[in-house]
C-alpha positions as CSV (number, residue, x, y, z in Angstrom):
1,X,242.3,124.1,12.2
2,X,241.4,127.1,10.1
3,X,243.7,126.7,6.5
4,X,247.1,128.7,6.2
5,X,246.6,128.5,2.3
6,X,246.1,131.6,1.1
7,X,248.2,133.4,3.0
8,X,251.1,130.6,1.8
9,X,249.9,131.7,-1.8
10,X,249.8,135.4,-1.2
11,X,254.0,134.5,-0.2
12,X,255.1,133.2,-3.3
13,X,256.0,135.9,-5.6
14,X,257.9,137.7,-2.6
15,X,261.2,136.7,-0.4
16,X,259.9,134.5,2.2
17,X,262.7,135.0,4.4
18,X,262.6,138.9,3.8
19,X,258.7,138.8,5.1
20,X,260.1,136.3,8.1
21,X,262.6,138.8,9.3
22,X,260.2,141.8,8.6
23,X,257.7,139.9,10.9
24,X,260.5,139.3,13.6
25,X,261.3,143.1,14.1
26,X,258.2,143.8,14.3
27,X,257.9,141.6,17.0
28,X,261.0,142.5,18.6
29,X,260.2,146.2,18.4
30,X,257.1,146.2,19.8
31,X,258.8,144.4,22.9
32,X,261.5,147.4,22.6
33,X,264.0,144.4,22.5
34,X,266.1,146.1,19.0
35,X,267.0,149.5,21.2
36,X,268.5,147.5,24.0
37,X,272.0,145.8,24.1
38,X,271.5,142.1,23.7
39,X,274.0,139.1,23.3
40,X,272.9,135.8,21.7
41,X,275.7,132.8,20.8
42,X,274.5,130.5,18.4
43,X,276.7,127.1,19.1
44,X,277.3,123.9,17.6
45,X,275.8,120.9,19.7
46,X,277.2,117.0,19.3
47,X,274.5,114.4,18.5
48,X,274.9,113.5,21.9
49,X,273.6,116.6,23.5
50,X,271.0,117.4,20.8
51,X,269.5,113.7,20.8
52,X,271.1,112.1,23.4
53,X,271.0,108.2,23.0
54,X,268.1,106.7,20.1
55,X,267.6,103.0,20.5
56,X,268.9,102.9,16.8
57,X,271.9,105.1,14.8
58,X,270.4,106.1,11.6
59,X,269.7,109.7,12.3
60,X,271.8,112.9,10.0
61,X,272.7,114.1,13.4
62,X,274.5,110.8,14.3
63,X,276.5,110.4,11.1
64,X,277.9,113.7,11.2
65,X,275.9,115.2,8.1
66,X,273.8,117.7,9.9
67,X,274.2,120.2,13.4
68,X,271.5,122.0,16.1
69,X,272.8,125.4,16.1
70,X,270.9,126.3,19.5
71,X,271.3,130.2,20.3
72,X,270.6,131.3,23.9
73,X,268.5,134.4,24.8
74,X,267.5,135.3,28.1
75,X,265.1,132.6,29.2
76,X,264.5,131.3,25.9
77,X,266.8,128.2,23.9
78,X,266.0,127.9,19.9
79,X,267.4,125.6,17.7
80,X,268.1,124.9,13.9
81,X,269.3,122.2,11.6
82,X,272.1,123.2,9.4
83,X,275.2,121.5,7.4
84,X,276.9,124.8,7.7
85,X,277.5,125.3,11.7
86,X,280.4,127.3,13.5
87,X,280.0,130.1,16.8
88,X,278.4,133.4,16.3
89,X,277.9,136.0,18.4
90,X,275.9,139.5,18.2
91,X,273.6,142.2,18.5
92,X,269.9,141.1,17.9
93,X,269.7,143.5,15.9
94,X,272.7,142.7,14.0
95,X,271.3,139.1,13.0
96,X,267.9,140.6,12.1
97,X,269.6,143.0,9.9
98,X,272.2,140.1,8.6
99,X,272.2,139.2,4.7
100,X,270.7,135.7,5.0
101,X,272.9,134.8,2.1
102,X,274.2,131.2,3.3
103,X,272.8,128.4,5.2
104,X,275.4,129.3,8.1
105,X,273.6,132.6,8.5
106,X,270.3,131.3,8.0
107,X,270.3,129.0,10.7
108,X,272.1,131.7,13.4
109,X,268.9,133.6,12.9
110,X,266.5,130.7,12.7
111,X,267.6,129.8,15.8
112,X,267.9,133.0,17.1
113,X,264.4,133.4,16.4
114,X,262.9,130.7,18.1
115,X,264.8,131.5,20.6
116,X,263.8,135.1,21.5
117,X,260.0,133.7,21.0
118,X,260.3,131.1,23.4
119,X,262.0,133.6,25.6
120,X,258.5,135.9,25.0
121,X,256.8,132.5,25.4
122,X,254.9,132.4,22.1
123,X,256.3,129.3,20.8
124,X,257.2,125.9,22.1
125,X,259.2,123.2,21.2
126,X,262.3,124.4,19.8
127,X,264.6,122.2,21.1
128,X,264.8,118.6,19.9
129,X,263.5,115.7,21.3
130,X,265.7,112.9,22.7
131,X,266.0,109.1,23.3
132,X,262.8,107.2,22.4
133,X,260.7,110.5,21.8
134,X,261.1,110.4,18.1
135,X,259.5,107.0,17.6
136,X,256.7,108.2,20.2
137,X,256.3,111.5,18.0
138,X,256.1,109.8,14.9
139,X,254.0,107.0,16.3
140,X,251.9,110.5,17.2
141,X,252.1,111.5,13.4
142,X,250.4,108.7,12.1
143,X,247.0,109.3,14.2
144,X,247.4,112.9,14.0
145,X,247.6,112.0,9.4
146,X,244.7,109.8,9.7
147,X,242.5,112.0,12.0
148,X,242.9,115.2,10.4
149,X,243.3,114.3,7.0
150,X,242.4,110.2,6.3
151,X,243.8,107.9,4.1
152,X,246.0,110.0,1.4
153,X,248.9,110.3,-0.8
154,X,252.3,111.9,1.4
155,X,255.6,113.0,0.1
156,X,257.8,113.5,2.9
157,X,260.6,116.1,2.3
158,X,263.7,115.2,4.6
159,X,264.7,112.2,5.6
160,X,263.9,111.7,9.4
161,X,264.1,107.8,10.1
162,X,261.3,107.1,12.7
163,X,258.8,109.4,10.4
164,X,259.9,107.3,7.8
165,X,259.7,104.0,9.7
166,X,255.9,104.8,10.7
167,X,254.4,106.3,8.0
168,X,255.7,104.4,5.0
169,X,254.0,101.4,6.8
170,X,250.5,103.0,6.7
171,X,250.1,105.4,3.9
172,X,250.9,106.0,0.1
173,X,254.0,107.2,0.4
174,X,257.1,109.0,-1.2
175,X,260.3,110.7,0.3
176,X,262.8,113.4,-0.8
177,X,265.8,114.0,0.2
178,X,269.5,115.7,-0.7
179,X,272.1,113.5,1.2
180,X,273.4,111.5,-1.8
181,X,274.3,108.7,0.5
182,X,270.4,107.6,1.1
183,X,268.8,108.9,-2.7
184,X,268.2,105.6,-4.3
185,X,268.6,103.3,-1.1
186,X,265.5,101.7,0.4
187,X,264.8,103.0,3.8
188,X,262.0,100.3,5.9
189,X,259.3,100.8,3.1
190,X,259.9,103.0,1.0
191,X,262.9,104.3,-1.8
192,X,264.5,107.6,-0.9
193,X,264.3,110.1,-3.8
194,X,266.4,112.6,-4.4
195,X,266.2,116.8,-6.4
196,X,265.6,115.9,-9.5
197,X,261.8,113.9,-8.7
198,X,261.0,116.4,-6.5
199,X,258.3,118.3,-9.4
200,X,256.9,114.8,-9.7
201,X,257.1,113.5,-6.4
202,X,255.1,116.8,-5.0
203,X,252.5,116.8,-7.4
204,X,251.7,113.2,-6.4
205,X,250.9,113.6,-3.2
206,X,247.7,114.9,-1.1
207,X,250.2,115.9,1.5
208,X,253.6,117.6,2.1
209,X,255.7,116.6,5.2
210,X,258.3,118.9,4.8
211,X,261.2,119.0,7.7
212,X,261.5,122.6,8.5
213,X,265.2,122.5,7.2
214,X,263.9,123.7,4.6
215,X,264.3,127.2,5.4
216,X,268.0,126.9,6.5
217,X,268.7,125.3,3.3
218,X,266.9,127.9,0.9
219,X,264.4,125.1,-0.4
220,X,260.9,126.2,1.1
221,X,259.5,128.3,-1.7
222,X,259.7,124.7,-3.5
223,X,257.1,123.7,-1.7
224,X,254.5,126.4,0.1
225,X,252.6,126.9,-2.9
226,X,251.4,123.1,-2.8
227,X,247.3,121.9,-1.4
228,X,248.2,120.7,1.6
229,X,251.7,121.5,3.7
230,X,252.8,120.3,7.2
231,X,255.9,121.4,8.3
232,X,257.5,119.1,11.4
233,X,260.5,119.5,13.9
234,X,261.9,122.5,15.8
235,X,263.8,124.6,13.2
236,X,260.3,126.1,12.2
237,X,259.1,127.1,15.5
238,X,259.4,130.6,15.5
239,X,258.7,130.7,11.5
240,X,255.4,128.7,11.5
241,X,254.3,130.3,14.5
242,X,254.8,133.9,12.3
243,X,253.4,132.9,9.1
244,X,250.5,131.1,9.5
245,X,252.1,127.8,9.1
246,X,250.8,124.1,9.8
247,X,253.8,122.9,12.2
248,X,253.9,119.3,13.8
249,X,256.1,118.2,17.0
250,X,254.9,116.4,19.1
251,X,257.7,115.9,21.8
252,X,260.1,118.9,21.2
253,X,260.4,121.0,24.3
């Protein structure tokens, strides 16, 4: 696969989320979707709908620390992560045009945006994989990792418990994450870090995993600039798929 990097550098100094929407417009434009009179709902779904039933409990969804926001427009479904989740409804071009100012409006128009390109059909999987698929995609991860890149250093950003459960078990391996209740616990192999390693913990590594919550929660410029970046899960569809970004799901649909 041809490197992303220096487009991620040329990003840096400037708003990602500005070049993101500036990107989406365009896109929408040219498909003369901004002159036309379009509804989308963003809406909240339960863990039961957005994973339906894991074998174990240990994902955010299930204990109530994190929500799929999943917008709807015409043939296309989009979701995104968020802690901050309620109903919206609007204009296209309202949310384009939206300050992005919180994570609740960051994640109406992530997911509005991979919805509208799923719709166009440029994307896939933006909606969230179910049952046993996340042990089978992470199983996927590992061989994916060891193809593509060998034996290395990873710091996984975001704690997602079957990635955890595979990976800690075959590589180097350090994870990051913000929910206070798992910084400092031991999670199958490895310790869950929290903010304040972060600087250390990503220039250890060969490789960022970073969970594409990231962009809902305002933390992705702390990690574009880094080597190596592989972004996983559905929230960065529609993003990844406009920037140039390395993206990883294997079971989304």
């Amino acid at each position: 696969m041809e490197s992303t990097l220096p487009r991620i550098k040329s990003l840096i100094m400037h708003d990602v989320l500005t070049e993101l929407r500036k990107r989406f417009s365009d896109v929408c434009e040219s498909h003369n979707l901004l002159s036309e009179s379009v509804r989308v709902k963003a809406r909240v779904l339960s863990s039961e709908e957005a994973i339906g039933n894991p074998e174990a409990d240990d994902f955010p969804l299930q204990k109530g620390k994190e929500r799929l926001m999943q917008a709807e427009f015409g043939t296309g479904t989009g979701q995104a992560f968020t802690d901050r989740y309620g109903d919206f409804s609007g204009k296209l071009c309202d949310i384009i045009e939206m300050p992005l100012k919180n994570n609740f409006r960051r994640a109406v128009f992530v997911a509005t945006l991979n919805a509208v390109l799923r719709h166009l059909n440029e994307v896939h999987g933006t909606i969230h994989c179910r049952d046993k698929e996340p042990a089978l995609c992470a199983a996927e991860l590992v061989h994916l990792i060891k193809d593509r890149y060998g034996q290395l250093k990873i710091t996984q950003v975001g704690f997602q418990p079957r990635m955890v459960e595979h990976l800690a078990a075959e590589f180097e391996y350090r994870i990051l994450d913000m929910d206070p209740d798992n910084i400092g616990t031991r999670k199958f192999d490895a310790v869950v870090e929290g903010p304040e390693a972060a600087g250390e913990a990503v220039a250890w590594a060969d490789l960022l995993l970073v969970t594409g919550t990231t962009l809902v929660n305002g933390t992705i410029n702390d990690f574009l600039n880094h080597k190596q970046v592989l972004f996983y899960g559905t929230t960065i569809a529609g993003a990844a798929h406009l920037m140039g970004w390395d993206r990883f799901c294997a079971k989304g649909t």
